[in-house]
C-alpha positions in Angstrom: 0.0 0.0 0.0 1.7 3.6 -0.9 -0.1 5.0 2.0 1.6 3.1 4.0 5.2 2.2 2.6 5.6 5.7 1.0 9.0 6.7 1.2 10.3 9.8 3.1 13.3 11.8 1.6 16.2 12.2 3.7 18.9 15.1 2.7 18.6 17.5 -0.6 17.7 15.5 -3.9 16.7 17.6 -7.0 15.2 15.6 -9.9 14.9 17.6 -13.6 13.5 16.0 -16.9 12.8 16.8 -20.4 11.2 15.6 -23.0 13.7 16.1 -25.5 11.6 14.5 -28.6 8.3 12.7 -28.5 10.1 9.4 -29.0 13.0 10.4 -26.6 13.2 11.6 -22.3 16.1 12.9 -20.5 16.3 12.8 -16.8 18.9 13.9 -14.0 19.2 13.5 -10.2 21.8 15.3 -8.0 21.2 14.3 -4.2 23.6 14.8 -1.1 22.8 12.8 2.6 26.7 13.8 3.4 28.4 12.5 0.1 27.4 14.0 -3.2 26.0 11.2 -5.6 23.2 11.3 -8.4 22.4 9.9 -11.8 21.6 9.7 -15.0 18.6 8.3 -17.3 17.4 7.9 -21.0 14.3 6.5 -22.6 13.3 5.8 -25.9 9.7 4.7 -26.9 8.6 4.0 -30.5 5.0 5.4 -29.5 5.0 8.9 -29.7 3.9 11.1 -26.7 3.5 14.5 -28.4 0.2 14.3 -27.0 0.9 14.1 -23.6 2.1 17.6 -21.2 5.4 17.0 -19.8 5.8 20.6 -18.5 5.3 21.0 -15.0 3.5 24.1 -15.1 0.9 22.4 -17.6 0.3 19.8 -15.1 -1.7 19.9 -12.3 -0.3 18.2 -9.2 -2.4 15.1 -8.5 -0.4 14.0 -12.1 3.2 14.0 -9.9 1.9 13.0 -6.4 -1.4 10.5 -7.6 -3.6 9.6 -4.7 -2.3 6.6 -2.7 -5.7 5.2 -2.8 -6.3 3.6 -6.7 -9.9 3.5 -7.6 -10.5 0.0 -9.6 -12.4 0.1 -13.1 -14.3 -2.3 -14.2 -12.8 -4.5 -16.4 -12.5 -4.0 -20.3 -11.8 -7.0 -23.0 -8.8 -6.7 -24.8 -8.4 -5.8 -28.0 -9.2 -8.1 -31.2 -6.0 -8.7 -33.1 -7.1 -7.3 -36.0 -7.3 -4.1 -34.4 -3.4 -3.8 -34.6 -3.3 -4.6 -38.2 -2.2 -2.4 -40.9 -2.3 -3.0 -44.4 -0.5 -1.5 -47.0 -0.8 -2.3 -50.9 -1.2 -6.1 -50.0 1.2 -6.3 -46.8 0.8 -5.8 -43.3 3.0 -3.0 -42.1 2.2 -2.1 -38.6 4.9 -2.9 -35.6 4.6 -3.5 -32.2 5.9 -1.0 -30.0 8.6 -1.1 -27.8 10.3 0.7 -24.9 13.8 1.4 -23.6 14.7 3.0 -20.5 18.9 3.0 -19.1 20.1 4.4 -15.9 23.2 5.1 -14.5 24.3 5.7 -11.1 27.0 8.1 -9.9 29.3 7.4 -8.2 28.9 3.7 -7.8 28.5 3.1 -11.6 25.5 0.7 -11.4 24.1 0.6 -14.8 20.3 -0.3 -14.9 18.6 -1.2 -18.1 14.9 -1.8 -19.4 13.1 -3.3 -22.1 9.5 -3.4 -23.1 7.7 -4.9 -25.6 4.2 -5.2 -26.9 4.1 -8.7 -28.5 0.1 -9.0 -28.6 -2.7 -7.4 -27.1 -2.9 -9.3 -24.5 1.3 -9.7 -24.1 3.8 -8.2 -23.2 7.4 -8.8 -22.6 9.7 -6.9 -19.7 13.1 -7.4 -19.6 15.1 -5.8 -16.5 19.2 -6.0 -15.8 21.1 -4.3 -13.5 25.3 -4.0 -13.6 27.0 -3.9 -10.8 30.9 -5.0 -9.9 29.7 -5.9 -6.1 27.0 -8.1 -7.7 27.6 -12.0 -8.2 28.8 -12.6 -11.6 28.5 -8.6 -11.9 24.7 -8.8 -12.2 21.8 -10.1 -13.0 18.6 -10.2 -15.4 15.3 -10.3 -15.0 12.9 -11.6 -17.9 8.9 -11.6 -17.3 5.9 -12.6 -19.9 2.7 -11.0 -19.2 -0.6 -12.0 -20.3 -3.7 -10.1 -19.6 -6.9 -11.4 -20.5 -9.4 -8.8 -18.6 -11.0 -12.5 -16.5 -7.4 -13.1 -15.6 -3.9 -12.2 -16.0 -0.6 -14.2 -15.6 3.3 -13.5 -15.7 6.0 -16.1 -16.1 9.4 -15.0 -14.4 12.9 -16.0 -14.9 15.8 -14.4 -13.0 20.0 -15.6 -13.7 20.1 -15.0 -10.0 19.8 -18.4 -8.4 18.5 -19.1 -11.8 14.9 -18.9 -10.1 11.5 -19.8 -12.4 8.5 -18.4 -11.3 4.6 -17.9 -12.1 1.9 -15.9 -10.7 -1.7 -15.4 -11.5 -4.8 -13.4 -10.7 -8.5 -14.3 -11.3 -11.2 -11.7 -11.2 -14.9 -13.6 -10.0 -18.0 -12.1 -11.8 -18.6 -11.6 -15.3 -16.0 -12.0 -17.7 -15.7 -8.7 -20.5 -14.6 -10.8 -23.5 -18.4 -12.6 -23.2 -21.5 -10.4 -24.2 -23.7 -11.8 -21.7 -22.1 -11.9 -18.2 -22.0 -14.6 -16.1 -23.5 -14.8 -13.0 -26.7 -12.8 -13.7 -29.8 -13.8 -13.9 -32.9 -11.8 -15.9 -35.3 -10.8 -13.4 -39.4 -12.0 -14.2 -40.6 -9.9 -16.6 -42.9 -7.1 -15.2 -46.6 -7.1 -15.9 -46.5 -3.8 -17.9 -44.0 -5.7 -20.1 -41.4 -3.3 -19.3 -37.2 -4.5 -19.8 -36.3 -6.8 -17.9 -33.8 -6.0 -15.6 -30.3 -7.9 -14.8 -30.0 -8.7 -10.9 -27.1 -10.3 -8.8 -27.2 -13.9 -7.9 -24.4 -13.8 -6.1 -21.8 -12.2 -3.6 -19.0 -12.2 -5.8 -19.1 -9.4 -8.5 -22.2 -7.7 -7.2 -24.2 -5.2 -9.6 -26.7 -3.2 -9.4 -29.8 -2.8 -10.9 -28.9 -0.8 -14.0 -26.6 -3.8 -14.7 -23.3 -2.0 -13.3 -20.7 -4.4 -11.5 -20.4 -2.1 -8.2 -17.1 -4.6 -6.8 -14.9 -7.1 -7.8 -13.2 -9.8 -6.0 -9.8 -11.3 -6.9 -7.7 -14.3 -5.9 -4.3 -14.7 -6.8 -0.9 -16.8 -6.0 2.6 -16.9 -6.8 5.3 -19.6 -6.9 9.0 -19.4 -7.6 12.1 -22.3 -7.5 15.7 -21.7 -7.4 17.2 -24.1 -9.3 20.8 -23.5 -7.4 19.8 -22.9 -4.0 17.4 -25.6 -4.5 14.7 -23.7 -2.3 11.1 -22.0 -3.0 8.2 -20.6 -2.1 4.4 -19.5 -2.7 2.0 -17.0 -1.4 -1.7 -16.6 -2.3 -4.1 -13.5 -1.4 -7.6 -12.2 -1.8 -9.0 -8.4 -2.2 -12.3 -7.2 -2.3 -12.5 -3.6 -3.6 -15.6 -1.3 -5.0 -15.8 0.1 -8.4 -17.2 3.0 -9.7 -20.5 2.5 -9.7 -20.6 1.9 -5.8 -23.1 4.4 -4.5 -21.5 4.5 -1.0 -17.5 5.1 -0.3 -14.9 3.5 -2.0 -12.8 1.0 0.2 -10.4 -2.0 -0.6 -10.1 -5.0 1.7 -6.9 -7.5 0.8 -5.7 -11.2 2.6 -2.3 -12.2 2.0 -1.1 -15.7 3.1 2.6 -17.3 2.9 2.3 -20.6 4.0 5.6 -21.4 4.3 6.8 -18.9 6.4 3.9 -18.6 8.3 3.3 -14.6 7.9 -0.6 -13.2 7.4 -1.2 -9.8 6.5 -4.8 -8.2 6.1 -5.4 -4.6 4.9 -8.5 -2.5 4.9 -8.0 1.3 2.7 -10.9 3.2 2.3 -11.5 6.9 0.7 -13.3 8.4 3.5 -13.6 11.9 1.6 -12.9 13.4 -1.3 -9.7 14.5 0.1 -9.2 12.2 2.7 -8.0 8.8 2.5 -7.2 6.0 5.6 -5.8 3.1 6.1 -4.6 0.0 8.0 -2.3 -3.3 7.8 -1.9 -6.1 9.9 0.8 -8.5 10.1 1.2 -11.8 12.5 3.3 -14.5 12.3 1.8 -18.2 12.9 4.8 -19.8 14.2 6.4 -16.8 16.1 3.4 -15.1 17.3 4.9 -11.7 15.9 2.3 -9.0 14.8 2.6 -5.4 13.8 0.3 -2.7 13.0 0.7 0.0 10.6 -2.1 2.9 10.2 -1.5 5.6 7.5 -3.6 8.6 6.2 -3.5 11.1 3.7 -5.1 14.9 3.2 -5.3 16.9 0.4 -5.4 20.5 0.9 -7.4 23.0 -1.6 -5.9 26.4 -2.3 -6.8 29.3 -0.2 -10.3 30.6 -1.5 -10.6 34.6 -0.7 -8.5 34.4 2.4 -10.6 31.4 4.1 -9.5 28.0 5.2 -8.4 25.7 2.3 -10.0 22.6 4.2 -13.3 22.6 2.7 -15.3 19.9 1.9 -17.3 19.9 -1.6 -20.3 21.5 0.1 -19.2 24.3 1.8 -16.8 25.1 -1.4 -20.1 25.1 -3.9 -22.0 27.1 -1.5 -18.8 29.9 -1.5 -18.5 29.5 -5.6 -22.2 30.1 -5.9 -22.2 33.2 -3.1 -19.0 34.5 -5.3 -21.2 34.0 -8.3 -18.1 31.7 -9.7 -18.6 28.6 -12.0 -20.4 25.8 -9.8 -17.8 23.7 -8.4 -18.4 20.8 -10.6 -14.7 21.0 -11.3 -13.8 19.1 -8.1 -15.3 15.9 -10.4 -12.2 14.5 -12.2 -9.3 15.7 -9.2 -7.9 12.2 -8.7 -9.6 10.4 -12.3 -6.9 12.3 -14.5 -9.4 14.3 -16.2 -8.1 17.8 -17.3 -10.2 19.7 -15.4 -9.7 23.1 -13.6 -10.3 22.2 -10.5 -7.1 19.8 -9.9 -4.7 22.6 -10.5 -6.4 24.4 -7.1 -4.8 21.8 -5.0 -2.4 23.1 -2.9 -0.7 20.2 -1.1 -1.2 16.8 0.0 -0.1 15.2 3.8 0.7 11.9 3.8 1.6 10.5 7.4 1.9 6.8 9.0 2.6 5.3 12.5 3.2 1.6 13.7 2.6 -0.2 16.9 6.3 0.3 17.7 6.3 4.5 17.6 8.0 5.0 14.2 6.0 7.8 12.5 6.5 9.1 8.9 6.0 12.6 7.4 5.5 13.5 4.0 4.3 16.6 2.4 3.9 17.2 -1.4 3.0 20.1 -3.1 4.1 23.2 -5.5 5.7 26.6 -5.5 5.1 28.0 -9.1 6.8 25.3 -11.3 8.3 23.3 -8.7 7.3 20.3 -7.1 8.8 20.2 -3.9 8.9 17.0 -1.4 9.6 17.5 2.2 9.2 14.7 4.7 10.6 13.7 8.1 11.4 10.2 10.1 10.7 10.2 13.7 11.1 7.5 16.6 8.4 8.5 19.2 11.0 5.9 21.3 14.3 7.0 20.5 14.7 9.7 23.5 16.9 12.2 22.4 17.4 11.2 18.9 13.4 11.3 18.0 14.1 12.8 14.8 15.6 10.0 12.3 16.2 11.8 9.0 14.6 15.0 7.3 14.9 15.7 4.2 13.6 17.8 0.9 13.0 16.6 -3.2 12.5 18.9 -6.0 10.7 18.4 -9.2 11.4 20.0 -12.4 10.2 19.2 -15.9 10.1 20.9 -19.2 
């Protein structure tokens, strides 16, 4: 969970990036905790994104700091192969696109490198390898085959470390998008006035409502690797229930994560209280140890100052202000974390992000912008440590053209 795990800076760091070409991206970091060190990175991408704003004054905030709680869609079908085709005098002439993406790091020379490739529309191949002269055999690769078939999805791993093989999978209960008539549903008696019939749920999983919208989802999943050299493995399965879109009432997320081997169980519960406010929990025991920890995060978004008053309104008392100024009605809050262009997400001002466990380690993190500057400030602090309660502070800017 990002609300949760999200990292805190510690010392200066300043990030700048470009978008040189809409094939190619430039990007450099300079940090300092004590010794100076930073880095380097390139990409390359066959699909062009001349279409897309890389200048961080055309983009509002939400697009560099994106809500830690991810609103699930429902799902789509993929695309008929003969979608991709392109024909040209007799001969098929479209590609498949592809991505590239090095970085270097300074001073340790640790060369990352990334390839991606569409092979179908419903694959895709990720290939990741680091170098390193500290590493075994001076690094290592990563290869991964993705298949996503909107009812399921799978990825077959291979690693050179350990030379390790490993699958996962996830399986999404209700109807499935690639069949017109969804599963699960039953048509309701007809009424006497011979109106439509109407679609109703028969069952928990995938619930709907009565305009035929799925308003949740639930998923099960499991993963399984084997090291061929160490001659060890292991597995872990989970569940999560989460609302979609259609869900009249909040959105919230509940996930289960078992590893049977080790023994550890972890349950989460997120949920978007507000429009601007989201919370959430984790908890984590051990079956063999009888370990457990807690972790309970939370995150704000702040609105810009409206004529002088508090920023911390809710969507009611900011319409009733907008309609009293005799302003456009604040419909433009709709579309502040969906990635719609919309006015109202460049009137956020900031967002708070903050977490605590059971053992009195607290995280602070504030995001937000000073004309066309992203700034990052966040601190670590052991409510426990006595004298040294302040772990690490530090600050991150954000610059893109």
């Amino acid at each position: 969970m990002p609300l949760l795990d999200f990292p805190t800076p510690l010392g200066l760091r300043l990030h700048i990036s470009s978008l040189s070409t809409p094939h190619f991206a430039s990007s450099y970091t300079l940090a300092s905790t004590g010794l100076l060190s930073g880095s380097l990175s390139y990409l390359y991408t066959s699909l062009p994104l001349s279409s897309l704003p890389s200048a961080t004054r055309s983009l509002p905030l939400p697009a560099f700091t994106p809500t830690s709680y991810r609103q699930l869609l429902p799902l789509r079908p993929p695309d008929p192969p003969w979608w991709w085709e392109i024909w040209h005098a007799g001969k098929r002439i479209d590609t498949r696109d592809a991505l590239l993406y090095g970085r270097l790091y300074l001073p340790r020379s640790t060369l990352e490198a990334l390839y991606l490739r569409r092979l179908s529309p419903t694959s895709l191949l990720k290939i990741n390898a680091v170098s390193d002269a500290r590493l075994p055999n001076g690094g290592s690769a990563l290869a991964l085959l993705a298949q996503d078939r909107g009812k399921w999805n799978a990825e077959y791993m291979y690693s050179t470390d350990s030379a390790l093989f490993g699958v996962r999978g996830l399986y999404n209960f209700g109807p499935d998008p690639r069949i017109a008539g969804e599963e699960g549903t039953a048509l309701a008696p007809a009424i006497e006035d011979g109106a439509a019939m109407v679609p109703r749920t028969t069952g928990a999983l995938g619930k709907e409502n009565e305009a035929g919208e799925q308003v949740s989802r639930c998923s099960a999943g499991a993963e399984m690797y084997y090291g061929l050299l160490n001659k060890s493995g292991g597995m872990s399965t989970g569940v999560r229930f989460a609302t979609l879109p259609a869900h009249t009432g909040f959105p919230y997320t509940m996930t289960l994560t078992l590893n049977p081997l080790m023994g550890n169980l972890s349950s989460s519960y997120s949920v978007r209280a507000g429009e601007l406010l989201s919370l959430s929990t984790r908890l984590n025991f051990n079956v063999y140890s009888y370990e457990s920890g807690v972790v309970m995060g939370m995150e704000v978004w702040k609105l810009r100052d409206l004529g002088g008053l508090d920023g911390w309104l809710s969507r009611e008392e900011e319409k009733r202000l907008a309609q009293a100024k005799g302003t456009v009605e604040v419909g433009r809050r709709k579309g502040l974390f969906d990635g719609e262009d919309v006015g109202g997400a460049r009137d956020v001002a900031g967002c708070l992000k903050a977490r605590v466990d059971q053992r009195g380690n607290v995280g602070l993190l504030w995001e937000g912008r000073i004309k066309e500057l992203v700034y990052s400030c966040g601190a670590s602090i052991d409510l426990r440590g006595g004298k040294d309660i302040v772990n690490g502070v530090g600050l991150e800017l954000q610059y893109s053209a």
